[in-house]
N, C-alpha and C positions, 0 to 999 in steps of 0.2 A: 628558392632562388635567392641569390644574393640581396639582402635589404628588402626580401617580397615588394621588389619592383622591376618595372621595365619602360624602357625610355621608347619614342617614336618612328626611331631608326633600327629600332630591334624587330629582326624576323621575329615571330613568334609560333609553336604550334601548341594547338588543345586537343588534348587526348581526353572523350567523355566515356567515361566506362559506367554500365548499369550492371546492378548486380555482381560488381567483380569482373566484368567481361568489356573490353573495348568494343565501343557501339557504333562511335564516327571521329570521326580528325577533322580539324580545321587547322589553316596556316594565313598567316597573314603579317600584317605591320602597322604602323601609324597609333600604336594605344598609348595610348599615357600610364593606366592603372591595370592591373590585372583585373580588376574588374570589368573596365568596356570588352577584354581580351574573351575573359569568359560569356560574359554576354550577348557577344555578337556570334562564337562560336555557337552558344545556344539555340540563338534564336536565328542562325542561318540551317539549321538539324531538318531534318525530315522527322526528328522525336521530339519536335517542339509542344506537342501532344500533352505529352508527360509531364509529369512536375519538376522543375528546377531541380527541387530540392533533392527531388531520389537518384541525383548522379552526381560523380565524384569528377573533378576533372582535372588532369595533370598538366601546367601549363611550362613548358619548356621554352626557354628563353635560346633559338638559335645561335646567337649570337656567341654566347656568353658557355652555351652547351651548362648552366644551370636549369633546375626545373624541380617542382615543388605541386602536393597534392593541395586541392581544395575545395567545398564543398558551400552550399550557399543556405543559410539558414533560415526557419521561418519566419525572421523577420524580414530577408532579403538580403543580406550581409553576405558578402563572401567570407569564408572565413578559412585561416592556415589547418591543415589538417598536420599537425606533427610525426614524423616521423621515425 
């Protein structure tokens, strides 16, 4: 996404894929960071189960129609998956 960020008036959607495969979508608004973004689509999953770490998540900036891979590392960090 432009500057890996998104402001609180941006639509937002998280695409969580496991193993290569889209698993669940979340859409929302009000984040500040990609972070809370990925986060709450997380831990609103029915594979909240699973470990963070083992899914990749694409978060698309509505708005702006940017969007960018990312992945949360075992320290807890989101971090940019280059492309």
């Amino acid at each position: 996404m432009k500057e890996n960020r998104i402001r609180p008036i941006d639509d937002v959607m998280v695409e969580m894929y496991f193993d290569g495969k889209l698993v669940d979508t979340y859409q929302g608004s009000g984040y500040h960071t990609v972070e809370e973004a990925v986060r709450t689509a997380f831990e609103g999953s029915e594979r909240e189960y699973v470990n963070i770490e083992d899914y990749v998540f694409r978060v698309i900036n509505l708005a702006d129609s940017t969007s960018a891979r990312y992945r949360v590392n075992a320290g807890g960090n989101v971090k940019l998956i280059p492309e």
